[in-house]
N, C-alpha and C positions, 0 to 999 in steps of 0.2 A: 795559188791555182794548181788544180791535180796534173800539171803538164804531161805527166806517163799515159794520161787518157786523149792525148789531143795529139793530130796530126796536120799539117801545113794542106791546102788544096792543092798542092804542087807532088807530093807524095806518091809515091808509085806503089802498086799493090805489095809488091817486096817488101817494103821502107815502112807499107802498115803492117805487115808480118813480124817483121821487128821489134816494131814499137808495141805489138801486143804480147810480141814475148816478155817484153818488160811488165806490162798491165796485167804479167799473169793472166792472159786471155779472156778479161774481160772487154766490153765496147771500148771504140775509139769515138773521137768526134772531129770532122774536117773543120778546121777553121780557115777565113781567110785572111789577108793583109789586115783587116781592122779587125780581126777580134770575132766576126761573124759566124757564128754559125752554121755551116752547108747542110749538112747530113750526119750519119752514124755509119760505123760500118764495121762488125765483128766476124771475129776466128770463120764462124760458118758462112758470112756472107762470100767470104774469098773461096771456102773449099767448093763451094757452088757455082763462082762464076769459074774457078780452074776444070772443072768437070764441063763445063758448060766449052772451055778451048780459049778463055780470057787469057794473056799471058802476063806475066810477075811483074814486066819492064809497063803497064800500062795505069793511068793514073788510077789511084783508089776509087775518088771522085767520081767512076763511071760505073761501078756498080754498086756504090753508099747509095745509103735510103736517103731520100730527100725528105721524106715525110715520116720526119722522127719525133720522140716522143720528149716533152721538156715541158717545163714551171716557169710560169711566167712571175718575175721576180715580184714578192711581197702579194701575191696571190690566192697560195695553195691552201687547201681545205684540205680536212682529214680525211672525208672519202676519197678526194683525190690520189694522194699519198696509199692510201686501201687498196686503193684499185690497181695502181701501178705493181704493190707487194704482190695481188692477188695473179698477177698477169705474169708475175716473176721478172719483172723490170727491175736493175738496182741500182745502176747509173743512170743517173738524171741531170742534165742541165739545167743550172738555173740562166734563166736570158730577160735580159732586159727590154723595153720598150724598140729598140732597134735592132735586136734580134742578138744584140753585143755580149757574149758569155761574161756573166758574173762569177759563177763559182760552180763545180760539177758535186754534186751530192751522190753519198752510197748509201740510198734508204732503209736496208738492211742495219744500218748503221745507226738508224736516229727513229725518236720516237712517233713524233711530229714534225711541224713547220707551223710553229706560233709567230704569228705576226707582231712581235714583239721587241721595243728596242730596252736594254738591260742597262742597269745602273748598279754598279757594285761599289760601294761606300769601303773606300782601303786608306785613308787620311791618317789614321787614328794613332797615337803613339804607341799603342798596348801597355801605359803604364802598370798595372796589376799582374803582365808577366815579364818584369825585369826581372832577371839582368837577360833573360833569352833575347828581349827587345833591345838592348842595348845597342846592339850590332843590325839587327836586322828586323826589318818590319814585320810585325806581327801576320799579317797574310802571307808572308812568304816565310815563316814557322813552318817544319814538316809535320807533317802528321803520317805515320808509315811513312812510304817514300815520295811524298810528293807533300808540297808547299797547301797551307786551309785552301787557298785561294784558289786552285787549281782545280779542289774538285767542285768547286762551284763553277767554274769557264766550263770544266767538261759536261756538267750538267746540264747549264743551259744547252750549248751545245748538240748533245743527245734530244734537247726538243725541237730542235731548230733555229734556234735563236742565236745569230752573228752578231748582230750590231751591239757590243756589248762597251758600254762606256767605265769607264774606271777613274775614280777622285783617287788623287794621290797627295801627299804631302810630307809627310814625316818617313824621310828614306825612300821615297819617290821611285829615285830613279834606280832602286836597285828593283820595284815592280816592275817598269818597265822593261828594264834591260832584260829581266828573266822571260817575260812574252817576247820579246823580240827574237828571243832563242827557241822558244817552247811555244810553237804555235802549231799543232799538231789538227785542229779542225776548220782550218782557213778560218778563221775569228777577223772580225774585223775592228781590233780594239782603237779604240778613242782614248788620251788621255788627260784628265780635267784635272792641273795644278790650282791646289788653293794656295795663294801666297799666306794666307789668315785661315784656321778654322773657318769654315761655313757650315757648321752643322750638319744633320744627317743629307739634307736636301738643299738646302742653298746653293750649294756648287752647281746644282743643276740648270742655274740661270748662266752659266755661261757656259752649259752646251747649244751650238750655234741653231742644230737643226735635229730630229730624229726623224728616221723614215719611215716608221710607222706609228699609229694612230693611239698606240698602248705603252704605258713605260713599266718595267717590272723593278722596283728599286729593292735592293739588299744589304746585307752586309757582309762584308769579306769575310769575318771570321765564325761563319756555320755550317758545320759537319747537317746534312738533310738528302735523305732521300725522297722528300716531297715531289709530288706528282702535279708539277708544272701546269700541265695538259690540261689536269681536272681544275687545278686553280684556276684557270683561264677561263673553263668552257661553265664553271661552277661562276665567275665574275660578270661571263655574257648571259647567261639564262637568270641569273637576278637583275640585269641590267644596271646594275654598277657603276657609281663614278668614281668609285674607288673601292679598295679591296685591302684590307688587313688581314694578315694570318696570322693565328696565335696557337697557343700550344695548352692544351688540356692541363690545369695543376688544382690539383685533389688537398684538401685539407683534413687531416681527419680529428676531429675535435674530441681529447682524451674524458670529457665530464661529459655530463649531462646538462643541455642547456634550455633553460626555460626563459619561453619568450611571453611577454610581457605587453600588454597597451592601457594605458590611462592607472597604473598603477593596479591591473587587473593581470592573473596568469592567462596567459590563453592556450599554451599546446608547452609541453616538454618533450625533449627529446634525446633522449638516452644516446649519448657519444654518434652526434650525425658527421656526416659529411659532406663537404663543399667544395662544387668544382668552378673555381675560375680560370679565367682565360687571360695568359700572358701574354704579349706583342714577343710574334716568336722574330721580328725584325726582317721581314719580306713584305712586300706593299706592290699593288698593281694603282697605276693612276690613269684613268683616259688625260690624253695630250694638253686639254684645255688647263685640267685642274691646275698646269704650273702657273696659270697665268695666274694665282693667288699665292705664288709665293716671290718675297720681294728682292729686288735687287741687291748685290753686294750686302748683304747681310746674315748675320748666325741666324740659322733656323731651320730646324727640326723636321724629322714627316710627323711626327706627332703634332707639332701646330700647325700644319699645314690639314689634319684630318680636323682638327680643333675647326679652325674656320670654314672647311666645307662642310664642318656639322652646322655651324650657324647661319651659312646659308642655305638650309635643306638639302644638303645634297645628299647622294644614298649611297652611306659604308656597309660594306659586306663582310662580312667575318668568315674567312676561312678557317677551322680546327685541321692543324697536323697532328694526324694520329698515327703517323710512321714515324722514323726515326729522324731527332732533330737537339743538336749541342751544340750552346751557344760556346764558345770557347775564349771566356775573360778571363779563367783566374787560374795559378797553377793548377789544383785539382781538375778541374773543366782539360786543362792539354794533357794530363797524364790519364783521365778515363776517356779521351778521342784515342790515344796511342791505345787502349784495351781495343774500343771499341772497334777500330777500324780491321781489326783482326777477324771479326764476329759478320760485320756490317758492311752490305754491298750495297754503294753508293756509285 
């Protein structure tokens, strides 16, 4: 909780002078005994009532707005979010159904507020980069100065996305313990121990609950500056029950190849080219589809799109055509250490 932005309903105009010298003079927020919500009340609302002959020793509380501007949690839409920019509002409360402060947001700060709860796949031993993995789990590998993992949290993050869940199992708790330290955009991390591999998605049956209606699942170890936002609003305007993103790979064929039916030439074609699409390992699922994936068992998001293929359901294909490195094998961590020099993630 940003507490350098909140002050107590007991607070004296003084005491929020203070407290906004710490906030670097941005808004304050009154809260009360439970966590409530009262009003707002910044730098210029005080120079105002002091001109006005309010005195220092008197509560904030009497000349805060009561009628202040906030998100109602798991809500907000992107014109929303526009309009607040456009107004020059940057703190935001997010408040829940009883008015109870969840988390204070600086929209200057984020791109969005996708209604999204996140699933980051970090299980994995990284066998193909020992001996680095030896000691330490492959997501928390640096790359420049911070851990793969990290700029994936920040990521989502930048779109609005908190609720973000993490499978752990191979050196666990050394993920953990690092978010526990390094929790720099109020995240509200979950974390899912496999006792047994469960595959890419299986673990997902023993998260209890998600709070919202979309799951975005990943994998911990990919450098991407992919545009969330678009994937999302790109997943709702197809109407979607799921969503793969893959990544553009070009084949360029050194001969000439000539194709062929019934033992007939039909077309030649002098050194073509061929673009297929690889599973760049991000998947959006609506909430129902886990009900097809099964309990306590190894399994896949690829067989889990398997069997929503056989039930007609409708997969969407996202192309990243920005920048995107899976990071399995030595060469893959030594061209993210290039890249990351180059590339603003």
């Amino acid at each position: 909780m940003s507490q350098q932005y909140l002050i107590n309903h007991t607070s004296t105009i003084k005491e929020a002078l203070v407290q906004l010298d710490i906030s670097l003079g941005k808004a304050l927020f009154i809260v009360d005994d439970a966590n409530k919500v009262l009003a707002s009340i910044s730098d210029g609302d005080i120079r105002r009532a002091l001109i006005k002959g309010h005195s220092i020793s008197e509560l904030a509380l009497t000349i805060a707005h009561k009628s202040f501007k906030f998100i109602q949690q798991n809500t907000t839409k992107k014109e929303e979010l526009e309009q607040f920019k456009a107004n020059k509002i940057t703190l935001i409360p997010i408040l829940n159904s009883k008015m109870e402060l969840v988390r204070i947001i600086d929209i200057s700060q984020i791109k969005a507020m996708l209604p999204l709860d996140a699933v980051i796949m970090a299980g994995g031993k990284g066998a193909r980069l020992m001996p680095l993995t030896q000691q330490t789990p492959k997501p928390l590998l640096k790359v420049g100065d911070k851990p793969i993992i990290e700029y994936n949290t920040d990521r989502l993050a930048s779109f609005g996305i908190r609720n973000i869940n993490i499978t752990v199992n191979y050196l666990g708790d050394q993920i953990v313990d690092y978010f526990n330290a390094h929790n720099n955009h109020q995240i509200d991390f979950n974390y899912i121990r496999e006792d047994r591999p469960l595959g890419t998605i299986g673990a997902l049956k023993l998260i209890e609950s998600f709070n919202n209606d979309y799951i975005l699942l990943m994998n911990s170890d990919l450098l991407t500056n992919a545009d969330f936002e678009d994937i999302f609003n790109n997943f709702l305007l197809k109407e979607g029950d799921a969503l793969v993103a893959t990544v553009p790979y070009k084949v360029n064929i050194p001969y000439g190849v000539v194709e062929t039916k019934a033992g007939y030439v039909t077309n030649i074609k002098e050194k073509p080219s061929y673009t297929y699409y690889s599973n760049a390992g991000i998947y959006i699922f609506k909430k129902e589809c886990l009900d097809f994936v099964p309990q306590d068992t190894f399994y896949n998001a690829t067989d889990l799109i398997e069997t929503l293929l056989t039930k007609k359901k409708k997969i969407i294909n996202y192309p990243i055509l920005t920048y995107w490195l899976d990071i399995g094998k030595h060469e893959d961590f030594e061209k993210a250490q290039e890249d990351i020099k180059h590339i603003k993630l």
